[in-house]
mmJSON file of the N, C-alpha and C atoms, coordinates in Angstrom:
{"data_MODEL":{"atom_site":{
"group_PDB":["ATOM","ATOM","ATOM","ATOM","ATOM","ATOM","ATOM","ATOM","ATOM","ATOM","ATOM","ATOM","ATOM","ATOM","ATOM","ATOM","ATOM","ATOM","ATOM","ATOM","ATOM","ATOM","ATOM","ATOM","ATOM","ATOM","ATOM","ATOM","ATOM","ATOM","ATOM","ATOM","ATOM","ATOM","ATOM","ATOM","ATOM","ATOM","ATOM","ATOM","ATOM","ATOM","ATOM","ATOM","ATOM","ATOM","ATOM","ATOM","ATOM","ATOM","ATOM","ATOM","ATOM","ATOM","ATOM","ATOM","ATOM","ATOM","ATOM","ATOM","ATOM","ATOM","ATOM","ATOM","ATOM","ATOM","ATOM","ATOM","ATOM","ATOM","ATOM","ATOM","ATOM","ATOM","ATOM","ATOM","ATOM","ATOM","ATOM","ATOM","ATOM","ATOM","ATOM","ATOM","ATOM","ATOM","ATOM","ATOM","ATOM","ATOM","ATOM","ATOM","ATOM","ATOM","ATOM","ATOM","ATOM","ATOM","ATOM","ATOM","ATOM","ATOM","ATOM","ATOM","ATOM","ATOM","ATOM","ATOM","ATOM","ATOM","ATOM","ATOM","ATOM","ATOM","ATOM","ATOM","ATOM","ATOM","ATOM","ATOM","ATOM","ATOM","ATOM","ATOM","ATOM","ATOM","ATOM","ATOM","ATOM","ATOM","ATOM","ATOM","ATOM","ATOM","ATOM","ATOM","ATOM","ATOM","ATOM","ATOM","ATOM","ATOM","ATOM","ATOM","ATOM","ATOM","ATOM","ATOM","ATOM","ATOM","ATOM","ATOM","ATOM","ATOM","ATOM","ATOM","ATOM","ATOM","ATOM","ATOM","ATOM","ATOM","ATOM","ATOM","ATOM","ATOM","ATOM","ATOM","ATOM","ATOM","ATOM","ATOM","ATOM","ATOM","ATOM","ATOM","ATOM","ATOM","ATOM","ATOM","ATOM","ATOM","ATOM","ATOM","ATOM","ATOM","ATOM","ATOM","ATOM","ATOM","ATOM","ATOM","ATOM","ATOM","ATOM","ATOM","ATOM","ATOM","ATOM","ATOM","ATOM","ATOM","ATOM","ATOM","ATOM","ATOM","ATOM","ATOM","ATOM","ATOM","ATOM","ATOM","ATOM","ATOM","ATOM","ATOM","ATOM","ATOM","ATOM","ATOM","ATOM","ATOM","ATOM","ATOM","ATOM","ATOM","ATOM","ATOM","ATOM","ATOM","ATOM","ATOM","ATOM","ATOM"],
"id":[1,2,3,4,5,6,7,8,9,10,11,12,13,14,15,16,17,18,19,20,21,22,23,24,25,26,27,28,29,30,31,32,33,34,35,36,37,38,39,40,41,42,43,44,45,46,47,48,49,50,51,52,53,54,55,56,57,58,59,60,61,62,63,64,65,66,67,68,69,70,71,72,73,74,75,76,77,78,79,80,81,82,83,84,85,86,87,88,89,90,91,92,93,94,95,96,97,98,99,100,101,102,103,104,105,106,107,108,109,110,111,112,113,114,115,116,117,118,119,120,121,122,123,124,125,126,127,128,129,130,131,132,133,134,135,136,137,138,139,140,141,142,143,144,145,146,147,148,149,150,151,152,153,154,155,156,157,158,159,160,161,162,163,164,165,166,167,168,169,170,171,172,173,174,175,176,177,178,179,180,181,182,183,184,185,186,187,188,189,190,191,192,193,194,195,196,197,198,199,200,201,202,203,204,205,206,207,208,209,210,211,212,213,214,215,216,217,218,219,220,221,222,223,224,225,226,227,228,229,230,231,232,233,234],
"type_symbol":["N","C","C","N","C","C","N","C","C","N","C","C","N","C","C","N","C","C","N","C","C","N","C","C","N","C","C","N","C","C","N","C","C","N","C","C","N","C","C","N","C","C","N","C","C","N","C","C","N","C","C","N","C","C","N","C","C","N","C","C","N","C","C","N","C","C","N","C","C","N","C","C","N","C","C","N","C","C","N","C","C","N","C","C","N","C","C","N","C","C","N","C","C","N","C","C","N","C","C","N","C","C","N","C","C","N","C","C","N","C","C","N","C","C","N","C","C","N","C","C","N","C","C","N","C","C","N","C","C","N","C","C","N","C","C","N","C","C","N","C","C","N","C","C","N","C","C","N","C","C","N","C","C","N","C","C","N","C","C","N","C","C","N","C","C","N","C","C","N","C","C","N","C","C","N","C","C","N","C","C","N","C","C","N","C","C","N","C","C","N","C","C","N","C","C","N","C","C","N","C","C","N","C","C","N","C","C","N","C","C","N","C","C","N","C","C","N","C","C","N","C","C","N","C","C","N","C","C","N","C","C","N","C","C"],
"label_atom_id":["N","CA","C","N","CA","C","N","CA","C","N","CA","C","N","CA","C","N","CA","C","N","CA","C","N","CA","C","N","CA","C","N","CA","C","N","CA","C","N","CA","C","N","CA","C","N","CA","C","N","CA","C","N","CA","C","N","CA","C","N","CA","C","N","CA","C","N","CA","C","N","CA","C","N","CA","C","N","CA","C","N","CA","C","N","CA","C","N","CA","C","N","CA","C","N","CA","C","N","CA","C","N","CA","C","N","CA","C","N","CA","C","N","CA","C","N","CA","C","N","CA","C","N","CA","C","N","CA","C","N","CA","C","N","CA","C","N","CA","C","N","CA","C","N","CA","C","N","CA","C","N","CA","C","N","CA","C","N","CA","C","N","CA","C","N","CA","C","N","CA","C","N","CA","C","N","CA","C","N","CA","C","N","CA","C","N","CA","C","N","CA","C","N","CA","C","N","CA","C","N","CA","C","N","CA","C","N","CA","C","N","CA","C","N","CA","C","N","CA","C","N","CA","C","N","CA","C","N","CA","C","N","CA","C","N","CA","C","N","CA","C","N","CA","C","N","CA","C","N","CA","C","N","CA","C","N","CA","C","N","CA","C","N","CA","C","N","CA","C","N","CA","C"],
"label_alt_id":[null,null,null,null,null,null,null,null,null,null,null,null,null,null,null,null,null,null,null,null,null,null,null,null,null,null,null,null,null,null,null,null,null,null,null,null,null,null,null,null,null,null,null,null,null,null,null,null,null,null,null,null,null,null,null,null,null,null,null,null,null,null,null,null,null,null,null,null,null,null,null,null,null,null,null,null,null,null,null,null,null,null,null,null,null,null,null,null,null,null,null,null,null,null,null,null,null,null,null,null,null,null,null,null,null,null,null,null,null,null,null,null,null,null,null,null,null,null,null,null,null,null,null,null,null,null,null,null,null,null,null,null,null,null,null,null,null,null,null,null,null,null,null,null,null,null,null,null,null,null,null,null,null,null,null,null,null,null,null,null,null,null,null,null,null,null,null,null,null,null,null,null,null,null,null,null,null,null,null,null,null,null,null,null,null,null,null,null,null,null,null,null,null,null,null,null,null,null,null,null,null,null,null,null,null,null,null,null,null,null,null,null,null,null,null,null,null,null,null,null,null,null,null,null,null,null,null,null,null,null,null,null,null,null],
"label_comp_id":["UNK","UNK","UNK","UNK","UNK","UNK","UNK","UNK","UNK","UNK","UNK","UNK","UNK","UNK","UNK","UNK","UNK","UNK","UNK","UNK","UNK","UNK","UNK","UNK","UNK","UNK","UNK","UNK","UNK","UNK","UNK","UNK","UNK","UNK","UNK","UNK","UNK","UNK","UNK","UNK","UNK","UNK","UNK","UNK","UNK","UNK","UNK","UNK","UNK","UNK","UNK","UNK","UNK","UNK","UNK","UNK","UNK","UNK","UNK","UNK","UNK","UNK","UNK","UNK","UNK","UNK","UNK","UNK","UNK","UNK","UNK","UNK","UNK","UNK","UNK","UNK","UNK","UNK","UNK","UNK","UNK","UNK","UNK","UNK","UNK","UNK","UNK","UNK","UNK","UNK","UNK","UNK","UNK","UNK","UNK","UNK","UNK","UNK","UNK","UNK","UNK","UNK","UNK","UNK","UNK","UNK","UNK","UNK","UNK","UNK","UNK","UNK","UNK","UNK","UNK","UNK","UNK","UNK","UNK","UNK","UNK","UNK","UNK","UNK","UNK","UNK","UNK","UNK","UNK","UNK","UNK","UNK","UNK","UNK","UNK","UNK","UNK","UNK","UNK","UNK","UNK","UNK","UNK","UNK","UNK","UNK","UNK","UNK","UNK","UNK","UNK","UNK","UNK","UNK","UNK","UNK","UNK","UNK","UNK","UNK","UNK","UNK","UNK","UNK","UNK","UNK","UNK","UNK","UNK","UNK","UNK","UNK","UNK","UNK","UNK","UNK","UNK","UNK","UNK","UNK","UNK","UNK","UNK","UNK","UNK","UNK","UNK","UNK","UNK","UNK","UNK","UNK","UNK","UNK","UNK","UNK","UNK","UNK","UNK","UNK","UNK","UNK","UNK","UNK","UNK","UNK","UNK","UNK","UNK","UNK","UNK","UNK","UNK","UNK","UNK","UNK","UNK","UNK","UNK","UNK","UNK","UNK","UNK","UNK","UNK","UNK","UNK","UNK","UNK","UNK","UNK","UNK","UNK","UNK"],
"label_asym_id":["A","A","A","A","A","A","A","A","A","A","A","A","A","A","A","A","A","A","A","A","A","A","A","A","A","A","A","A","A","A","A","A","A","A","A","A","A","A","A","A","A","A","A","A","A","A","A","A","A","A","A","A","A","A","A","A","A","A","A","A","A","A","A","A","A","A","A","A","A","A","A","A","A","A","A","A","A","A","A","A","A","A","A","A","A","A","A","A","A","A","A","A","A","A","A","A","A","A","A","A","A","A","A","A","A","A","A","A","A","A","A","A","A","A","A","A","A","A","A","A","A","A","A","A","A","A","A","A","A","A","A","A","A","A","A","A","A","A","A","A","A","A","A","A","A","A","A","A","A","A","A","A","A","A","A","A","A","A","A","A","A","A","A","A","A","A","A","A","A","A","A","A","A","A","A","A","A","A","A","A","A","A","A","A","A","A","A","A","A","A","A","A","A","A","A","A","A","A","A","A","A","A","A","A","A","A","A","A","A","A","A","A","A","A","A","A","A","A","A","A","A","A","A","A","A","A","A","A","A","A","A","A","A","A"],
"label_entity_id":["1","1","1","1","1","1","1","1","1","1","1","1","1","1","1","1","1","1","1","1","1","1","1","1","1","1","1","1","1","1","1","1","1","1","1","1","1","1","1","1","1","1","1","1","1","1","1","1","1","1","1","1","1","1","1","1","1","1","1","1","1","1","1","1","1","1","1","1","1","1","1","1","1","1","1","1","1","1","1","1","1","1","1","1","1","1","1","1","1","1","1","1","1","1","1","1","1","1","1","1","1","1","1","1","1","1","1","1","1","1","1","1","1","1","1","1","1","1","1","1","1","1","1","1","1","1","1","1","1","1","1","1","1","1","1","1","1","1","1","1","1","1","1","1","1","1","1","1","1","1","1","1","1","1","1","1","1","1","1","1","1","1","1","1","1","1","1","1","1","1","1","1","1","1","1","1","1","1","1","1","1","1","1","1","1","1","1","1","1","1","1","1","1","1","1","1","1","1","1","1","1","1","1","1","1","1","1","1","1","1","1","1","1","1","1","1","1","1","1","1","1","1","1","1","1","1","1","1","1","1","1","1","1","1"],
"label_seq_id":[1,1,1,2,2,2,3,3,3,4,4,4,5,5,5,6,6,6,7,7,7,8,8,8,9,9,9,10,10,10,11,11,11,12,12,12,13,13,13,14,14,14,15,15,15,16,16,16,17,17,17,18,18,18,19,19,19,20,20,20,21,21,21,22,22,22,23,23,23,24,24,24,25,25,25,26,26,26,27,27,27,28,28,28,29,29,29,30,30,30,31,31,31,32,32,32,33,33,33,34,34,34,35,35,35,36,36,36,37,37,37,38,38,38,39,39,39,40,40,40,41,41,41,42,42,42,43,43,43,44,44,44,45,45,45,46,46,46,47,47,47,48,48,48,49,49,49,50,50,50,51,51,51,52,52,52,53,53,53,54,54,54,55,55,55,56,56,56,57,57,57,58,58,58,59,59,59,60,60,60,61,61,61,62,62,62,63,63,63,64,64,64,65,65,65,66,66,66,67,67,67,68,68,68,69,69,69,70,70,70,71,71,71,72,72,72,73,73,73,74,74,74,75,75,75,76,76,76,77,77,77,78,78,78],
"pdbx_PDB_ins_code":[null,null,null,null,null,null,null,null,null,null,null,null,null,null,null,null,null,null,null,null,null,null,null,null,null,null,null,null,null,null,null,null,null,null,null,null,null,null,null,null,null,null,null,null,null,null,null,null,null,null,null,null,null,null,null,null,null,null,null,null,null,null,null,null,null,null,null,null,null,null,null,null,null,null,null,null,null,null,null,null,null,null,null,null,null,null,null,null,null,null,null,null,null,null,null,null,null,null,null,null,null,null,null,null,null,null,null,null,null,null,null,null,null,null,null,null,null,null,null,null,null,null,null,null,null,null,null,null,null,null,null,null,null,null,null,null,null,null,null,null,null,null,null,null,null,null,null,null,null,null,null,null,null,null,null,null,null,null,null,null,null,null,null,null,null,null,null,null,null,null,null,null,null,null,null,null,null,null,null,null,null,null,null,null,null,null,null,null,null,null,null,null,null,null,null,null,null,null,null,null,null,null,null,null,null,null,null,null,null,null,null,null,null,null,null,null,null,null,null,null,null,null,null,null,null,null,null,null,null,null,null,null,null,null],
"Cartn_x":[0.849,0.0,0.899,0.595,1.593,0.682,1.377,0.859,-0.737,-0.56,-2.021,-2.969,-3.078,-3.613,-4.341,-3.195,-3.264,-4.323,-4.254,-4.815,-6.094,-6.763,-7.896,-8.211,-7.768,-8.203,-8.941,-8.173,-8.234,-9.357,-9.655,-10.516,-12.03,-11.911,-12.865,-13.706,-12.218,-12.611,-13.548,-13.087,-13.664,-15.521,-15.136,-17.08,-17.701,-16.987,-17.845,-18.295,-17.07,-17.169,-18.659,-18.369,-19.408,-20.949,-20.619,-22.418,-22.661,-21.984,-22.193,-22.548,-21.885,-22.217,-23.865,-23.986,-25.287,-26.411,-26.292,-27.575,-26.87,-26.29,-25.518,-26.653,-26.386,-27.001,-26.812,-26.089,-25.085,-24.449,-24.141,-22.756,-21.843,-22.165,-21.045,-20.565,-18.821,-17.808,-16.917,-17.863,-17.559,-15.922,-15.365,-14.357,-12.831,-13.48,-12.702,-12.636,-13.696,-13.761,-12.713,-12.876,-12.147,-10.572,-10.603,-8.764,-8.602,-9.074,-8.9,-8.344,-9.372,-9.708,-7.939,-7.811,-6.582,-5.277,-5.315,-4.114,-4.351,-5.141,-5.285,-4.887,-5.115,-4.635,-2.952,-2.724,-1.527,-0.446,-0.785,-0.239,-0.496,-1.22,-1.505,-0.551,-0.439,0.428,1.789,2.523,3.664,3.87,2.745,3.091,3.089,2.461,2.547,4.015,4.77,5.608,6.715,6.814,7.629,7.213,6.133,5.935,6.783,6.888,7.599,8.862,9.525,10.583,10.936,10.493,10.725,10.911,10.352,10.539,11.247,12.048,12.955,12.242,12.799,12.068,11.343,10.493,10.406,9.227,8.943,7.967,6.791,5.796,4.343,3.34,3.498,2.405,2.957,3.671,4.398,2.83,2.029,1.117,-0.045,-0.157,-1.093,-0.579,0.529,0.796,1.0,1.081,1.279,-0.442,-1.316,-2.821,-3.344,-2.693,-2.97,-2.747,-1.703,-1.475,-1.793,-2.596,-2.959,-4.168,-4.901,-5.969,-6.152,-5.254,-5.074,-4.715,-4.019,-4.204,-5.043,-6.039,-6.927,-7.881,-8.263,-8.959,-8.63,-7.332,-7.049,-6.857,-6.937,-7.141,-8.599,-8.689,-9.788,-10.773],
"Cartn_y":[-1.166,0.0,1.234,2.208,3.149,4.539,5.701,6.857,7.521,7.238,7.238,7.202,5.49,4.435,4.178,4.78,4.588,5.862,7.027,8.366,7.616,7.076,6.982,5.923,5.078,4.148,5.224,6.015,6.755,7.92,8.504,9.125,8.159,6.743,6.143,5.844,5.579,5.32,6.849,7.684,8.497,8.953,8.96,8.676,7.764,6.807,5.867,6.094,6.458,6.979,8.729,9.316,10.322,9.464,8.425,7.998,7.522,6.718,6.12,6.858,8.115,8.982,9.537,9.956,10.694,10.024,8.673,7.901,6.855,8.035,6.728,6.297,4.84,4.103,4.381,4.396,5.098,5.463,5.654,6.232,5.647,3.854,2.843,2.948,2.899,3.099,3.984,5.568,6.51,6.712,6.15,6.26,6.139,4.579,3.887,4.391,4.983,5.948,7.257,7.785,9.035,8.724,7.691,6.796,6.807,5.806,5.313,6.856,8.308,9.246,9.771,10.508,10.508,9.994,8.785,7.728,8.564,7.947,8.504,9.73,10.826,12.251,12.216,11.574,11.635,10.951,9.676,9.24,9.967,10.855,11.458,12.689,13.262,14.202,13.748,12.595,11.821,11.434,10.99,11.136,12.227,13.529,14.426,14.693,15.138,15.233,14.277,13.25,12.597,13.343,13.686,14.282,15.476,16.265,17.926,17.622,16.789,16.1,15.936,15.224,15.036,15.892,17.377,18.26,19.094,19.629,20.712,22.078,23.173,24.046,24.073,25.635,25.097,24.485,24.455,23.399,24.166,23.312,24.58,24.158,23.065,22.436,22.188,22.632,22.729,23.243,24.34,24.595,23.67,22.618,21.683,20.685,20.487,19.28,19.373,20.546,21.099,20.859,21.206,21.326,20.304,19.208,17.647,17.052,17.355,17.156,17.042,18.774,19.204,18.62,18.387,17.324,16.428,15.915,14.194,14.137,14.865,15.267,15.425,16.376,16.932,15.627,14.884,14.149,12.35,12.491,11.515,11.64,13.142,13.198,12.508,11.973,11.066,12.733],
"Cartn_z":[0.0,0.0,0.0,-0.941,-0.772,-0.246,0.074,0.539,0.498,-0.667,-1.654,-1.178,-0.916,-0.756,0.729,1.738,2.667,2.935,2.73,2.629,2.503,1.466,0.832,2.179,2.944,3.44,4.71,4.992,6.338,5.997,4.78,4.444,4.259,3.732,4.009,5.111,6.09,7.649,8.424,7.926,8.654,8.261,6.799,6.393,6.952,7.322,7.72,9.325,10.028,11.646,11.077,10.323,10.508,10.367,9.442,8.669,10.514,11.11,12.133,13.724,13.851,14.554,14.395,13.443,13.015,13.833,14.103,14.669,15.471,16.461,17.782,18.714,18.196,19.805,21.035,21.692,23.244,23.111,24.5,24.499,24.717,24.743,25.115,23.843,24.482,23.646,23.141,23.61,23.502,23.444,25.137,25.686,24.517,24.402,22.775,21.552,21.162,20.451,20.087,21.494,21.815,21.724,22.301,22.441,20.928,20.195,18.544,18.045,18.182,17.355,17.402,18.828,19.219,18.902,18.87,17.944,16.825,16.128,14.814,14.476,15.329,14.956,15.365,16.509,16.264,15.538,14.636,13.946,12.285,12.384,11.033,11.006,12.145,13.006,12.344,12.643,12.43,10.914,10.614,8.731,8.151,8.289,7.882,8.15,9.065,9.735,8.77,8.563,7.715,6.208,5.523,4.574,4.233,5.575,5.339,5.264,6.119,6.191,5.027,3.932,2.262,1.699,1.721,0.993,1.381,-0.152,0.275,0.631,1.062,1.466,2.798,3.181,4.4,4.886,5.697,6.094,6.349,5.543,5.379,6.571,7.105,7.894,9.736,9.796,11.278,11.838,11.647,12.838,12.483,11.297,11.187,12.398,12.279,13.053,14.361,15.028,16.46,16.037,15.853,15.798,16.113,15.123,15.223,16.207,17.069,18.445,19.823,19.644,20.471,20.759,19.63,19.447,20.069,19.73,20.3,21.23,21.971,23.588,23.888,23.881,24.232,24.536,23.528,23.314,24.258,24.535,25.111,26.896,27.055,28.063,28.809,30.377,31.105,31.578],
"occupancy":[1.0,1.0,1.0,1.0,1.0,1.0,1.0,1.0,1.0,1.0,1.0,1.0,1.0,1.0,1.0,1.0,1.0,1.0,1.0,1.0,1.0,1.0,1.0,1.0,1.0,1.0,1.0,1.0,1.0,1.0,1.0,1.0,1.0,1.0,1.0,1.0,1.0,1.0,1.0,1.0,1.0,1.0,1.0,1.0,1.0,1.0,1.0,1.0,1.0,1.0,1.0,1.0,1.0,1.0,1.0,1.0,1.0,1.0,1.0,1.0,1.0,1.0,1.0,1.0,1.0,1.0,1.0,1.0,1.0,1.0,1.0,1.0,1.0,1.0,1.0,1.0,1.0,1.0,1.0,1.0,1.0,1.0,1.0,1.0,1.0,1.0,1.0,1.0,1.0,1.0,1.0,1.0,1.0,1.0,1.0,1.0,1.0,1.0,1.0,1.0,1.0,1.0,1.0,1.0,1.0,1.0,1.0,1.0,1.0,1.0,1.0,1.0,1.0,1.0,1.0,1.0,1.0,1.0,1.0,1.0,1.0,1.0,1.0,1.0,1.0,1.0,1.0,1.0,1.0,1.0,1.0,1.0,1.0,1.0,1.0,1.0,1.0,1.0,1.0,1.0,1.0,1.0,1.0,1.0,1.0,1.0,1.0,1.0,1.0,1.0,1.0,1.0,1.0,1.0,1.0,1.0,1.0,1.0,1.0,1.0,1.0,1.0,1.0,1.0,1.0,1.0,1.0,1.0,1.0,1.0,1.0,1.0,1.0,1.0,1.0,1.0,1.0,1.0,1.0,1.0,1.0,1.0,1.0,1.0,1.0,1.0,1.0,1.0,1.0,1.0,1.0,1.0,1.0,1.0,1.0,1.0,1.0,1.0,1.0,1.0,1.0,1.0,1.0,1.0,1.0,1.0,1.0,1.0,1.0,1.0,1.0,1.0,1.0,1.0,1.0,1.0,1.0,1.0,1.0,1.0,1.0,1.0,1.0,1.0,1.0,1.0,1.0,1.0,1.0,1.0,1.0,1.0,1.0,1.0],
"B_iso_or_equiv":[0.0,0.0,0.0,0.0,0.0,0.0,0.0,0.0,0.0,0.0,0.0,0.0,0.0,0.0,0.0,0.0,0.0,0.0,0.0,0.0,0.0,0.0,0.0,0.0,0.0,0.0,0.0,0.0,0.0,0.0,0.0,0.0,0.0,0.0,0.0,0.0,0.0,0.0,0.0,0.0,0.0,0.0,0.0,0.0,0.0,0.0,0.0,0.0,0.0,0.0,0.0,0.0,0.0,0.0,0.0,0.0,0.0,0.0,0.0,0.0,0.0,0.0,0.0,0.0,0.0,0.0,0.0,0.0,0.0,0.0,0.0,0.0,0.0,0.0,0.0,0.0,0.0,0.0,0.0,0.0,0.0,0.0,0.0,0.0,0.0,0.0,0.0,0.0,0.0,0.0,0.0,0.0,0.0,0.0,0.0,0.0,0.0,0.0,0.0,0.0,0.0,0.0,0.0,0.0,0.0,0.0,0.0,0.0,0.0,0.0,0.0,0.0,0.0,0.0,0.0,0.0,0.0,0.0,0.0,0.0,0.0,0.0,0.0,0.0,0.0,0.0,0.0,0.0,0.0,0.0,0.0,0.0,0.0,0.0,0.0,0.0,0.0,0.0,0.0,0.0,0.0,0.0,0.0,0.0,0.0,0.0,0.0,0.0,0.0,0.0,0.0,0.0,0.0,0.0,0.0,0.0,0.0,0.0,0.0,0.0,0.0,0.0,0.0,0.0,0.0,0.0,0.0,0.0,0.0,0.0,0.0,0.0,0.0,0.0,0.0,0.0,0.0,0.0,0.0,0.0,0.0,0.0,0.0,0.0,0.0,0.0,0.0,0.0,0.0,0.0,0.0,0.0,0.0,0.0,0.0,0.0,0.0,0.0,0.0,0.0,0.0,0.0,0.0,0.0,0.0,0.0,0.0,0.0,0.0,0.0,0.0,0.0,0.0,0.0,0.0,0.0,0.0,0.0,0.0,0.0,0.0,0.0,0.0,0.0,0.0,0.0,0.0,0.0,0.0,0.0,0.0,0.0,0.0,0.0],
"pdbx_formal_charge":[null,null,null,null,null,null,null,null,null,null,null,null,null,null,null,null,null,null,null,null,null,null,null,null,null,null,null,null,null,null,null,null,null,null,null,null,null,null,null,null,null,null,null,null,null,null,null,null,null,null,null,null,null,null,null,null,null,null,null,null,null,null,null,null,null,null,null,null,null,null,null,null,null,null,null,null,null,null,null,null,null,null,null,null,null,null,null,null,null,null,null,null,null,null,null,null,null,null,null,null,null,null,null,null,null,null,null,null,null,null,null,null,null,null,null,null,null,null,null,null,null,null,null,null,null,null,null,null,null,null,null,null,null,null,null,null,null,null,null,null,null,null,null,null,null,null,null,null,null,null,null,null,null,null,null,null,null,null,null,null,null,null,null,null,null,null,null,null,null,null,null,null,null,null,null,null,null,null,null,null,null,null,null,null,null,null,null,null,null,null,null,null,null,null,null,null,null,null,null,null,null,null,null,null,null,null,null,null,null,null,null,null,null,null,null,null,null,null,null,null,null,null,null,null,null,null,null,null,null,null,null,null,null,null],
"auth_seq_id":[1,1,1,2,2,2,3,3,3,4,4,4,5,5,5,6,6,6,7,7,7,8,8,8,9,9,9,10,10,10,11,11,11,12,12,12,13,13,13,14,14,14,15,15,15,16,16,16,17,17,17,18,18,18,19,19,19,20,20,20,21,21,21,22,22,22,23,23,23,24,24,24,25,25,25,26,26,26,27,27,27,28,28,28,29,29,29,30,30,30,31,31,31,32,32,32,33,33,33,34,34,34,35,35,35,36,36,36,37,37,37,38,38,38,39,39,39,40,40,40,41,41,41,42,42,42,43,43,43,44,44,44,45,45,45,46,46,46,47,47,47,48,48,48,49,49,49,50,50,50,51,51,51,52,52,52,53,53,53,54,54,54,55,55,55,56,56,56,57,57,57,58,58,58,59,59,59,60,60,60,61,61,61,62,62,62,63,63,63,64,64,64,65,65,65,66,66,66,67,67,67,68,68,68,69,69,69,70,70,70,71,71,71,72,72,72,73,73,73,74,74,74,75,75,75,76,76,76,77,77,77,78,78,78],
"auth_comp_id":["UNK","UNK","UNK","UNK","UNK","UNK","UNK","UNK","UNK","UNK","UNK","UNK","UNK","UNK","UNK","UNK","UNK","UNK","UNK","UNK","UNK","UNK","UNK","UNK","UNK","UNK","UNK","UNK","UNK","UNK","UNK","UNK","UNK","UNK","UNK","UNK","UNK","UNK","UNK","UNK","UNK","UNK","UNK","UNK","UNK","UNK","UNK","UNK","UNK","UNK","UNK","UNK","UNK","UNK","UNK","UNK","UNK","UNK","UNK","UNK","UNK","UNK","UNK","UNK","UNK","UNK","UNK","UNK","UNK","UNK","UNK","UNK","UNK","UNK","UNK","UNK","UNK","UNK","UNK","UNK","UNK","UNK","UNK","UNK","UNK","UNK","UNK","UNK","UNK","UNK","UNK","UNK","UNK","UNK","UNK","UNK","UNK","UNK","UNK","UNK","UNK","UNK","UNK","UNK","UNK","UNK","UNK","UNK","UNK","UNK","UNK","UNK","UNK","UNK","UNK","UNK","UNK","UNK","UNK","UNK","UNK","UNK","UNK","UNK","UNK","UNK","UNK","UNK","UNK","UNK","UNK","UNK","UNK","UNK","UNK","UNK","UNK","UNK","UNK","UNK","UNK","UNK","UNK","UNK","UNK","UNK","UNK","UNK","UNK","UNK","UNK","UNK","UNK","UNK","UNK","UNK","UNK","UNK","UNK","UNK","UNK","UNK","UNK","UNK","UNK","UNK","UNK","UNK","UNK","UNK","UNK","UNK","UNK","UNK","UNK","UNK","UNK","UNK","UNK","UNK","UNK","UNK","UNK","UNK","UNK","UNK","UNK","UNK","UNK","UNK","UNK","UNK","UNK","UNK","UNK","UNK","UNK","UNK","UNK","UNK","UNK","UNK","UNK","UNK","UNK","UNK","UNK","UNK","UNK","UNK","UNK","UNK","UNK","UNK","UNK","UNK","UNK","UNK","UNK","UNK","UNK","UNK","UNK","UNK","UNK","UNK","UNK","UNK","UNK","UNK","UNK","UNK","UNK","UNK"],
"auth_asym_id":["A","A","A","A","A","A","A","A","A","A","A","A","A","A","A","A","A","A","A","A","A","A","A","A","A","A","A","A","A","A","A","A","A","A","A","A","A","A","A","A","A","A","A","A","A","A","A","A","A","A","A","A","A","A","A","A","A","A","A","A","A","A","A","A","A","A","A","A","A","A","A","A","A","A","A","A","A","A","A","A","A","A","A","A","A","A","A","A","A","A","A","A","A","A","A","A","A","A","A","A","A","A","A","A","A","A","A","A","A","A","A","A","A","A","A","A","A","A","A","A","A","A","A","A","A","A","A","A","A","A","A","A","A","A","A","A","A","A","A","A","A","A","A","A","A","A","A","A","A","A","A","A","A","A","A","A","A","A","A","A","A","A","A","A","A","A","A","A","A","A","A","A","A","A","A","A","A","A","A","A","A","A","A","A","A","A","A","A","A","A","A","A","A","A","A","A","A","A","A","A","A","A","A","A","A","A","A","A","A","A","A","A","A","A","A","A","A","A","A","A","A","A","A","A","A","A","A","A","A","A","A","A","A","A"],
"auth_atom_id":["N","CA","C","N","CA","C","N","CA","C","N","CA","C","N","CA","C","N","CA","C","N","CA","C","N","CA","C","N","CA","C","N","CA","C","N","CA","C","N","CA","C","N","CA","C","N","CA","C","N","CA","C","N","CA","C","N","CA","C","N","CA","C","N","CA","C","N","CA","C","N","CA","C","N","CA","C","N","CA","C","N","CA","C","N","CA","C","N","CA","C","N","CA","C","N","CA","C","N","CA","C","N","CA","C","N","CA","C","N","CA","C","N","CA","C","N","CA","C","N","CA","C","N","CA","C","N","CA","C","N","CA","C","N","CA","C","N","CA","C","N","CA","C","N","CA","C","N","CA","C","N","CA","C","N","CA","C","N","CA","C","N","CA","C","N","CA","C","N","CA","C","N","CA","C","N","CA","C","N","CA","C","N","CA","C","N","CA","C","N","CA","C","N","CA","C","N","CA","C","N","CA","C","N","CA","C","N","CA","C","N","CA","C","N","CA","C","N","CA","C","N","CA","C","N","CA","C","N","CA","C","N","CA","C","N","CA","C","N","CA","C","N","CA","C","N","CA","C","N","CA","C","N","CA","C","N","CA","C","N","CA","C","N","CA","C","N","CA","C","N","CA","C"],
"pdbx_PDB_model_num":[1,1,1,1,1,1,1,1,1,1,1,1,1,1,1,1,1,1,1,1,1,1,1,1,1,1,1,1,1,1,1,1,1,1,1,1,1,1,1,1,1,1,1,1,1,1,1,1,1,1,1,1,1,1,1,1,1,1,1,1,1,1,1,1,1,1,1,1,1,1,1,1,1,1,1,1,1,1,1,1,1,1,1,1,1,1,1,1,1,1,1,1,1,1,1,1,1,1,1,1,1,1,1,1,1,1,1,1,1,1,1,1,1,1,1,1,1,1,1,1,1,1,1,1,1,1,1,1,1,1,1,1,1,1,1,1,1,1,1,1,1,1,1,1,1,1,1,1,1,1,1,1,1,1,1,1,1,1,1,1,1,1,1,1,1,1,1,1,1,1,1,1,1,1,1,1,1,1,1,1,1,1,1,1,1,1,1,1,1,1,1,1,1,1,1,1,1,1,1,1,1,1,1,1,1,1,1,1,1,1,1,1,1,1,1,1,1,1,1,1,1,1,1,1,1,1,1,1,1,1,1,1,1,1]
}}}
């Protein structure tokens, strides 16, 4: 799977987390939820981050990825 690929998987995943939100059963799971979301932002955080890394010049997304972060903190906080 290359960059692409992987993008499209994670853009899928997330339509599918919105179709599924819209008409939540409970709130069991929430917790897991919130954990998963978090990972996720911060590992998107980390590829981006390897992305700027690739390019010459300077780096356009430094306050995306401090953003992405902060997120996923936020969010992983109890």
């Amino acid at each position: 799977m290359n960059e692409y690929e992987a993008s499209l998987v994670i853009k899928s995943g997330a339509e599918l987390l919105v179709s599924a939100s819209s008409d939540p059963r409970s709130d069991q799971g929430y917790a897991g939820v919130k954990a998963n979301l978090s990972k996720a932002l911060e590992l998107m955080a980390e590829a981006l981050a390897n992305f700027e890394a690739g390019v010459s010049g300077p780096s356009r997304s430094t306050g995306w990825i401090q953003d992405l972060r902060r997120v996923a903190d936020d969010l992983g906080e109890k």
